[in-house]
Structure formats: C-alpha cells, structure tokens
LOKOL-64977 format. One record per residue: residue number from 1; x, y, z of N, C-alpha, C, O in turn. Coordinates in steps of 0.2 Angstrom, whole numbers. Example, Ala and Ser with C-alpha at 12.3 -4.5 7.8 and 13.67 -1.06 7.14 Angstrom:
BEGIN
<r num="1" n_c1="66" n_c2="-28" n_c3="39" ca_c1="62" ca_c2="-22" ca_c3="39" c_c1="66" c_c2="-16" c_c3="39" o_c1="71" o_c2="-17" o_c3="42"/>
<r num="2" n_c1="64" n_c2="-11" n_c3="35" ca_c1="68" ca_c2="-5" ca_c3="36" c_c1="64" c_c2="0" c_c3="39" o_c1="67" o_c2="6" o_c3="40"/>
END
This chain:
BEGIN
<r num="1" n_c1="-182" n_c2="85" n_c3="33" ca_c1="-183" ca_c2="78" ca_c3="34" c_c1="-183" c_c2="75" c_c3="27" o_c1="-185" o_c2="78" o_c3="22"/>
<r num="2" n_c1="-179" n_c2="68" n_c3="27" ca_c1="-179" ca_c2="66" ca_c3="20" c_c1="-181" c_c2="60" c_c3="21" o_c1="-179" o_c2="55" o_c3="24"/>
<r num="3" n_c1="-188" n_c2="60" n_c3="15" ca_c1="-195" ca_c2="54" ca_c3="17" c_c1="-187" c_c2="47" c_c3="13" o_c1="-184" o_c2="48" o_c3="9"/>
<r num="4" n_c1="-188" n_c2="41" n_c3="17" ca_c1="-185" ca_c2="36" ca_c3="11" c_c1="-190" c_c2="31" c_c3="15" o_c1="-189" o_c2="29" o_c3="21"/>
<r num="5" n_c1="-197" n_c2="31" n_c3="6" ca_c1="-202" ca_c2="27" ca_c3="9" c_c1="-198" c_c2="18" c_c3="7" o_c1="-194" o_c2="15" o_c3="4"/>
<r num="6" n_c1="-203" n_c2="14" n_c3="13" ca_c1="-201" ca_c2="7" ca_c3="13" c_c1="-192" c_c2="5" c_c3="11" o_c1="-190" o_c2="1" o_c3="7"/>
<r num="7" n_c1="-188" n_c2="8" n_c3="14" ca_c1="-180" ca_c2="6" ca_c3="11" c_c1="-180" c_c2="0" c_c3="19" o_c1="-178" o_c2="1" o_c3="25"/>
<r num="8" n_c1="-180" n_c2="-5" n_c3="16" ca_c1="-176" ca_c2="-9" ca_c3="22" c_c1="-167" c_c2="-11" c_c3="21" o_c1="-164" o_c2="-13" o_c3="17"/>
<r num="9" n_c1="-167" n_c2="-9" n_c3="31" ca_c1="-162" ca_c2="-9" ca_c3="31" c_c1="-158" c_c2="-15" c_c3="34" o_c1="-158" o_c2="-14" o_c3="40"/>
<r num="10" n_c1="-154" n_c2="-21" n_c3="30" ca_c1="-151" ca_c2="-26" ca_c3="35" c_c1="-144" c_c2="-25" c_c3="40" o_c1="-141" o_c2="-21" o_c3="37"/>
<r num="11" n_c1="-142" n_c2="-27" n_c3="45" ca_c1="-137" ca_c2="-24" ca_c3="50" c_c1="-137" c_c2="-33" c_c3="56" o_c1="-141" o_c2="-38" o_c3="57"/>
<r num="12" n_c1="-131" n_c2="-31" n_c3="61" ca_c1="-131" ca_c2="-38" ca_c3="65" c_c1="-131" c_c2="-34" c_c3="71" o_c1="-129" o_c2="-28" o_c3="71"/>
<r num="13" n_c1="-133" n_c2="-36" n_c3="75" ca_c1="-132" ca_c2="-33" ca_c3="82" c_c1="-127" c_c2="-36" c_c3="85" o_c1="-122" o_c2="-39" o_c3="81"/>
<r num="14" n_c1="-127" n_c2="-37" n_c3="92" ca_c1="-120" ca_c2="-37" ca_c3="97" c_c1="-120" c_c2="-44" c_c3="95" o_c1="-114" o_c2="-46" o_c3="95"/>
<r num="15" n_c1="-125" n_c2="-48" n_c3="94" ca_c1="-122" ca_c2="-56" ca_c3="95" c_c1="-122" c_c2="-60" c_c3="91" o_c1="-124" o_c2="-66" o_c3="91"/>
<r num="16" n_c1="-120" n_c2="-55" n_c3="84" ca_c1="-120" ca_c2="-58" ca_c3="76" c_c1="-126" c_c2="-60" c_c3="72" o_c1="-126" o_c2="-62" o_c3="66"/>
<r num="17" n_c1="-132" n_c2="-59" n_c3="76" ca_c1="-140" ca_c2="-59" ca_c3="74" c_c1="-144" c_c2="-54" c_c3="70" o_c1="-145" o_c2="-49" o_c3="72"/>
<r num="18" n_c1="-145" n_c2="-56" n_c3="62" ca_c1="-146" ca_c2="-51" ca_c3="58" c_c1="-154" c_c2="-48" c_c3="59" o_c1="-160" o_c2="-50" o_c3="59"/>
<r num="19" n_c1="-153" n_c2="-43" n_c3="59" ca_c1="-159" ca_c2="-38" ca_c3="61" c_c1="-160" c_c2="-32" c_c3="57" o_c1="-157" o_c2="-27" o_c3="56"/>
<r num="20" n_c1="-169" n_c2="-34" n_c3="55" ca_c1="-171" ca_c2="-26" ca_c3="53" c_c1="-174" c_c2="-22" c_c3="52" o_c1="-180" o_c2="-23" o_c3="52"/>
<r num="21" n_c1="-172" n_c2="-15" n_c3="50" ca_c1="-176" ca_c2="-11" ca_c3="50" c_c1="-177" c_c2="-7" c_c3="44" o_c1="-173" o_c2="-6" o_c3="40"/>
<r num="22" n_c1="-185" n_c2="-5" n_c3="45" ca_c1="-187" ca_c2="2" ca_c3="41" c_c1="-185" c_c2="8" c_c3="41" o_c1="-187" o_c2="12" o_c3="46"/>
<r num="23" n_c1="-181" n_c2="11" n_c3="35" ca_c1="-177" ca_c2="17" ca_c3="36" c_c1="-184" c_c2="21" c_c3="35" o_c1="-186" o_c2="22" o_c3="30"/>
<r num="24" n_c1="-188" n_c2="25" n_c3="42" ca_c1="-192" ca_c2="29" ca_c3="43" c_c1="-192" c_c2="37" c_c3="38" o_c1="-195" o_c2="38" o_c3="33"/>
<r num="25" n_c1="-185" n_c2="41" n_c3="41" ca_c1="-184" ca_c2="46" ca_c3="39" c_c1="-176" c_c2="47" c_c3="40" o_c1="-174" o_c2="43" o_c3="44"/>
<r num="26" n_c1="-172" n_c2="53" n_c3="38" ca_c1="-165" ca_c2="53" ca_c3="39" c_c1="-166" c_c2="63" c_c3="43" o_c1="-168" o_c2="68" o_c3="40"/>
<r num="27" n_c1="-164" n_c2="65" n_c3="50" ca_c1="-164" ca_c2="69" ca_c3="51" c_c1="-158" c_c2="74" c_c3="53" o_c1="-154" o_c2="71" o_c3="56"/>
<r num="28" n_c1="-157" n_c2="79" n_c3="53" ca_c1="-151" ca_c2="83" ca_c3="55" c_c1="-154" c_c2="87" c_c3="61" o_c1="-159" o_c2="90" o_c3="61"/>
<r num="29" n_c1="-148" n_c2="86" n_c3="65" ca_c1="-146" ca_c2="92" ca_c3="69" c_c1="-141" c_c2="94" c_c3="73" o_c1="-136" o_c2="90" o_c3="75"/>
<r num="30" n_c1="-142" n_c2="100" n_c3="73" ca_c1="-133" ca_c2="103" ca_c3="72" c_c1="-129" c_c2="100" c_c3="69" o_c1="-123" o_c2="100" o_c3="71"/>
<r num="31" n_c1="-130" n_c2="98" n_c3="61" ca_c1="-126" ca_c2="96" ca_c3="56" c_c1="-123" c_c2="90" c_c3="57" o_c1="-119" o_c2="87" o_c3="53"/>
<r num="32" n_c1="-128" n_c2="85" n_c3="63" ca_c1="-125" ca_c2="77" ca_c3="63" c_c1="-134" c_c2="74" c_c3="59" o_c1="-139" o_c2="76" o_c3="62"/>
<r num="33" n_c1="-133" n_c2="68" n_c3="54" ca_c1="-138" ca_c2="67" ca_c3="53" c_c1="-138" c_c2="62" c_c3="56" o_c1="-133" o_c2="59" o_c3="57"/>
<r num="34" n_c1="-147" n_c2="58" n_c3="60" ca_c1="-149" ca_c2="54" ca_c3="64" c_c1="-153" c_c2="49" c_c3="58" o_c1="-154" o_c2="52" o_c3="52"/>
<r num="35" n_c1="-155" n_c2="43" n_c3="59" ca_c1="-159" ca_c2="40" ca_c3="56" c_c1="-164" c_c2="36" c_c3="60" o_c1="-163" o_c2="33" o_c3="66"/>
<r num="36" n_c1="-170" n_c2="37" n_c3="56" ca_c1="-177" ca_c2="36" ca_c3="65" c_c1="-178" c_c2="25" c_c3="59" o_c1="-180" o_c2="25" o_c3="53"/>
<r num="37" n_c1="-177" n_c2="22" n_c3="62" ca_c1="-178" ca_c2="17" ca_c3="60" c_c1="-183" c_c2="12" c_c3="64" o_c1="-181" o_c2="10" o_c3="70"/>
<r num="38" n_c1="-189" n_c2="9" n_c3="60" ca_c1="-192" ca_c2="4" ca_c3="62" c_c1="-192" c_c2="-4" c_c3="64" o_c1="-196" o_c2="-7" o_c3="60"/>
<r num="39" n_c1="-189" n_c2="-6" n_c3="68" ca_c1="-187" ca_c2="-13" ca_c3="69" c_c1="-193" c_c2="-17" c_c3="64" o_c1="-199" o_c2="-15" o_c3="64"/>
<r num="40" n_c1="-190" n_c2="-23" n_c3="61" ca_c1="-196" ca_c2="-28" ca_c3="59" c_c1="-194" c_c2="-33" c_c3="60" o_c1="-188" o_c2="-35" o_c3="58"/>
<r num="41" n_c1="-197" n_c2="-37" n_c3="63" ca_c1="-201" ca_c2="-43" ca_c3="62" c_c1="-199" c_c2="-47" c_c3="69" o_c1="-199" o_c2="-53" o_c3="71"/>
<r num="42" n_c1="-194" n_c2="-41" n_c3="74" ca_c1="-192" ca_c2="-43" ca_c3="80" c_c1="-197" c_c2="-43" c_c3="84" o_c1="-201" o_c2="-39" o_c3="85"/>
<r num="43" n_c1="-197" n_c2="-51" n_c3="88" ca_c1="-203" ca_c2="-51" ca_c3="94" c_c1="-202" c_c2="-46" c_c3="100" o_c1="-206" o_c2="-44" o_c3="104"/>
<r num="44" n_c1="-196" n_c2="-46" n_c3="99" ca_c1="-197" ca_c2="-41" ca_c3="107" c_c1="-197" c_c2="-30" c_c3="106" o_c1="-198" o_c2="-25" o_c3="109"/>
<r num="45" n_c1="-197" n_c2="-34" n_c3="100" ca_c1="-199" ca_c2="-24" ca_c3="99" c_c1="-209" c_c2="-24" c_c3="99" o_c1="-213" o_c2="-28" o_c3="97"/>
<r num="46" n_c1="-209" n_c2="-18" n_c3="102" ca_c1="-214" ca_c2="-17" ca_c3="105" c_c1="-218" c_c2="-11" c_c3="98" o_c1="-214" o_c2="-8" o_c3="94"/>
<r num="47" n_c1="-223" n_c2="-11" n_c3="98" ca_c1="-229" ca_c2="-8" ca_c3="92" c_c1="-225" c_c2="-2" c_c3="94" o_c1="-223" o_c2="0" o_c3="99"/>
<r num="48" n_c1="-224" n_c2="0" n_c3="88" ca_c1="-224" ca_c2="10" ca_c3="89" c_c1="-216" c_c2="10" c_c3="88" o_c1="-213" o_c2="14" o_c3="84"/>
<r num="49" n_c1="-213" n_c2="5" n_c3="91" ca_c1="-206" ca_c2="7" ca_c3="93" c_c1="-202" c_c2="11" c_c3="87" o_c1="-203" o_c2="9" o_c3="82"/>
<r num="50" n_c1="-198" n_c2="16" n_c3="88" ca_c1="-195" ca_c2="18" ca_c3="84" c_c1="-188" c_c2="19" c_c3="86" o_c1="-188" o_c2="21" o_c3="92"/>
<r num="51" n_c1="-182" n_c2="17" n_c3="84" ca_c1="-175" ca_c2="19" ca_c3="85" c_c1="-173" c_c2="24" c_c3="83" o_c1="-175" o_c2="25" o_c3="77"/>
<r num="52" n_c1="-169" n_c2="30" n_c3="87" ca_c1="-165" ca_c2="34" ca_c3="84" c_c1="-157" c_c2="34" c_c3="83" o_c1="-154" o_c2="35" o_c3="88"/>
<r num="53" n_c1="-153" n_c2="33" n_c3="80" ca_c1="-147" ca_c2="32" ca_c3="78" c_c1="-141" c_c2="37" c_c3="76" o_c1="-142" o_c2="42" o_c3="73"/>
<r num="54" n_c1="-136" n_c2="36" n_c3="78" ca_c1="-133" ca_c2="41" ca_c3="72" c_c1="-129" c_c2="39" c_c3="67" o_c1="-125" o_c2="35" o_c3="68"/>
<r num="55" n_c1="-131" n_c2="43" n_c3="60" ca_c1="-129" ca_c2="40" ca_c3="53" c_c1="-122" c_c2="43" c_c3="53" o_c1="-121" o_c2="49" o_c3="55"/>
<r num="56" n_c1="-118" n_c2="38" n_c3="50" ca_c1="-110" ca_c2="38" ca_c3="50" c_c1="-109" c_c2="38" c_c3="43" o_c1="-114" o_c2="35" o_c3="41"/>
<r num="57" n_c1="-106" n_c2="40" n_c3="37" ca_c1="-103" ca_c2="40" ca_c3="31" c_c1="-95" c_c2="37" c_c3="32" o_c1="-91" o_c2="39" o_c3="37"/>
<r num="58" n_c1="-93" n_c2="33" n_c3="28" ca_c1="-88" ca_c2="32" ca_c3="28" c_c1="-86" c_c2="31" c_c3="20" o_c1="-86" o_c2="26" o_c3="17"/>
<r num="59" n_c1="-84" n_c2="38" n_c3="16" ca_c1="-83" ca_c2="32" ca_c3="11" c_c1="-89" c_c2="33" c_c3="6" o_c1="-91" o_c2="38" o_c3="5"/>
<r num="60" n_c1="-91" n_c2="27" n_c3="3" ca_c1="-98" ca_c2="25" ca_c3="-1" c_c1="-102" c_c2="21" c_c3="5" o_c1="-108" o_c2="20" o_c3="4"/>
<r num="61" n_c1="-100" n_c2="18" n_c3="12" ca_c1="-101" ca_c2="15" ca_c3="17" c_c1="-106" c_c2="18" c_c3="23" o_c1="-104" o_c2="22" o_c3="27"/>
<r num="62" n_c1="-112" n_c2="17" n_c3="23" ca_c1="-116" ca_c2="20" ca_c3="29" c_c1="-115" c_c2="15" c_c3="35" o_c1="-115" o_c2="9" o_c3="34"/>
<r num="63" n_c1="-116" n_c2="17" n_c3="41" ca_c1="-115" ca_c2="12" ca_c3="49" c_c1="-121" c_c2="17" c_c3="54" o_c1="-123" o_c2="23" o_c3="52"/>
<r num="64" n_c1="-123" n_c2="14" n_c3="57" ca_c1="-127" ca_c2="17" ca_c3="62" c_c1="-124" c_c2="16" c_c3="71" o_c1="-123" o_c2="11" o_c3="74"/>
<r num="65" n_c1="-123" n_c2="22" n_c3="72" ca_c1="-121" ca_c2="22" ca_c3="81" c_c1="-127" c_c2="23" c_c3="85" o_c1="-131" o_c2="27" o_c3="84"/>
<r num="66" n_c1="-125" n_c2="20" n_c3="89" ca_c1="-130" ca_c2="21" ca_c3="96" c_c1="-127" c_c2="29" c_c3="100" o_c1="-122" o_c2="31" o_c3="101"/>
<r num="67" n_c1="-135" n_c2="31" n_c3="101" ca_c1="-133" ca_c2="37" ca_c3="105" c_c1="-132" c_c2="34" c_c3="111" o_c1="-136" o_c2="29" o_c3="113"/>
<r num="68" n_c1="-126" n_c2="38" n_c3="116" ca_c1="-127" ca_c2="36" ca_c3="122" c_c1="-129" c_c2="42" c_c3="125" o_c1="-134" o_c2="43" o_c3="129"/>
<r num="69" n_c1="-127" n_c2="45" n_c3="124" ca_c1="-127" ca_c2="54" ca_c3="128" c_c1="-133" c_c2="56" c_c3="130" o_c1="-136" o_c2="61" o_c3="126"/>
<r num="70" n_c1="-135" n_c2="55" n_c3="133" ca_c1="-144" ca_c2="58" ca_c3="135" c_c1="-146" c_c2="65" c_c3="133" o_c1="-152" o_c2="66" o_c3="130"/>
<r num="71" n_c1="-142" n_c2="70" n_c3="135" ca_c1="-142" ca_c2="77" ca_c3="131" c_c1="-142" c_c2="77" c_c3="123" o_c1="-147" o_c2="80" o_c3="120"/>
<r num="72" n_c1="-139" n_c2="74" n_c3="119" ca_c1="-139" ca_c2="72" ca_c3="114" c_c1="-145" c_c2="69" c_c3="110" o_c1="-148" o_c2="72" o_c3="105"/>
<r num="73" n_c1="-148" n_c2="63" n_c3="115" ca_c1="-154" ca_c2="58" ca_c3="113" c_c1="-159" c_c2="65" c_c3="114" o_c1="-162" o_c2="67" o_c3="109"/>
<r num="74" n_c1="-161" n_c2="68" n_c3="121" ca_c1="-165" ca_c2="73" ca_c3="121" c_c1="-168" c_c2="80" c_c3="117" o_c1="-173" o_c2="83" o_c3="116"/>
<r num="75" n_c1="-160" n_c2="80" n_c3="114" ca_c1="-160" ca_c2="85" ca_c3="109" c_c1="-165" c_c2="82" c_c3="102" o_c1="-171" o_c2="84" o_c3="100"/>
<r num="76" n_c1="-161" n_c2="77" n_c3="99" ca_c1="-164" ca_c2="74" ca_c3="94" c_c1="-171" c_c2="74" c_c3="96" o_c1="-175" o_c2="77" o_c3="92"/>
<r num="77" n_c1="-176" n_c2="71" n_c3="101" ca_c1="-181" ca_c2="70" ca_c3="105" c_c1="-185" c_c2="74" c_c3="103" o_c1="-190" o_c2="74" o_c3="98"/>
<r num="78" n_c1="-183" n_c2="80" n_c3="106" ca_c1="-187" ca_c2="87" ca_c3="106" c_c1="-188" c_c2="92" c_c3="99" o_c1="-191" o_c2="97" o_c3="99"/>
<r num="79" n_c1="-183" n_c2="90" n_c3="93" ca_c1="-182" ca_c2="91" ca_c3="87" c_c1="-187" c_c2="88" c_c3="80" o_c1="-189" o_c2="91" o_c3="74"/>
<r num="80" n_c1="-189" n_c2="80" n_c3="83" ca_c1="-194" ca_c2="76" ca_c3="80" c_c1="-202" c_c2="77" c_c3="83" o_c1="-207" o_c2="76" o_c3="81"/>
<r num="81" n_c1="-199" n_c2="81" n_c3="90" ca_c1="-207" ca_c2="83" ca_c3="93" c_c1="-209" c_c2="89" c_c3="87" o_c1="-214" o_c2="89" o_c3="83"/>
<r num="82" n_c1="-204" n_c2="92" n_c3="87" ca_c1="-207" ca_c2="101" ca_c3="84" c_c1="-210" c_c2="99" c_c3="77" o_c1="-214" o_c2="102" o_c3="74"/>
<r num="83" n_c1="-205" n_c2="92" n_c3="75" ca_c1="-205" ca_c2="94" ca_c3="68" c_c1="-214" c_c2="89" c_c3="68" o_c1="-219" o_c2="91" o_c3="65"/>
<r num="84" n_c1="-214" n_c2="85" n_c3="70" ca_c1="-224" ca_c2="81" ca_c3="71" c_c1="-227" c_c2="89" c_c3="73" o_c1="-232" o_c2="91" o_c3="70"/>
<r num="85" n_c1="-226" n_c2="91" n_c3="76" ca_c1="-232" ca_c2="97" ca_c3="81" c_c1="-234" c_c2="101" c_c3="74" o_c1="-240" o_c2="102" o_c3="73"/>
<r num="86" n_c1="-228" n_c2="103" n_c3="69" ca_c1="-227" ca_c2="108" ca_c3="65" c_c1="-234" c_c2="106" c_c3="57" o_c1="-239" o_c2="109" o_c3="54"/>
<r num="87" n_c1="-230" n_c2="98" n_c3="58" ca_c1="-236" ca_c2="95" ca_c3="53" c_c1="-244" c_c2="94" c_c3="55" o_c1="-249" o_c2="93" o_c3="51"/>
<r num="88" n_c1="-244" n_c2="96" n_c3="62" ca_c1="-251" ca_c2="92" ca_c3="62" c_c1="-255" c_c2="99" c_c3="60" o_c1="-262" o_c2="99" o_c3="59"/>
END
C-alpha cells in the first residue's frame, strides 16, 4: 500500500458538482491499482464512508472509474480486509 497522507483530491461528479476527496491510500490488485478515497465535506456521506475506485493513468493524466462488477469490488474488499487484519 502507498500511504499519500492528507493529498486532496478535486473531481465533478454526474451533475457538474465539484466534489472532494481524501486520497486515503493507493492499492493493487492483480496489477490494476484502486484508490480508497475519503469524501469531504459532502452532507450526505455518511462517518466512516470510504470509496473504492479504480485509478486510470492516461498520460501525465489520473481519472478514477466506478467499479461496477461486484466480483471485482468483492475482490478488492477482501484484499483491504487482509491487509487491516495483518496490521493489527
């Protein structure tokens, strides 16, 4: 895992509204890296919430994609579980 403490991050969502987040950590698996990102200062994110993502290079250019694939999100899931259980 690659700690990037306090980096925030600005991006728009679907309806042009700028929104942001705290890049938590950046993680791999199977060679695609994810970024776990903390929403700020959004009323309807809820305490705790964390987004996982997947990080895109394009370039000198980074994007973040929504996972849809549930196999996928679960993978990543169980990847952030081992690596917390390993830490404590």
């Amino acid at each position: 895992m690659v700690n990037k403490s306090e980096q925030i991050i600005e991006t728009f969502d679907e309806e042009g509204n700028k929104v942001s987040f705290e890049l938590l950590d950046i993680v791999s698996v199977d060679e695609i890296e994810y970024a776990l990102l903390l929403p700020q200062g959004q009323e309807e994110a809820e305490e705790g919430e964390i987004l996982v993502m997947r990080l895109k290079k394009d370039g000198d250019e980074f994007s973040f994609e929504a996972i849809d694939d549930d196999e996928e999100f679960n993978k990543i899931a169980e990847y952030i579980e081992e690596i917390e259980d390993e830490a404590e």
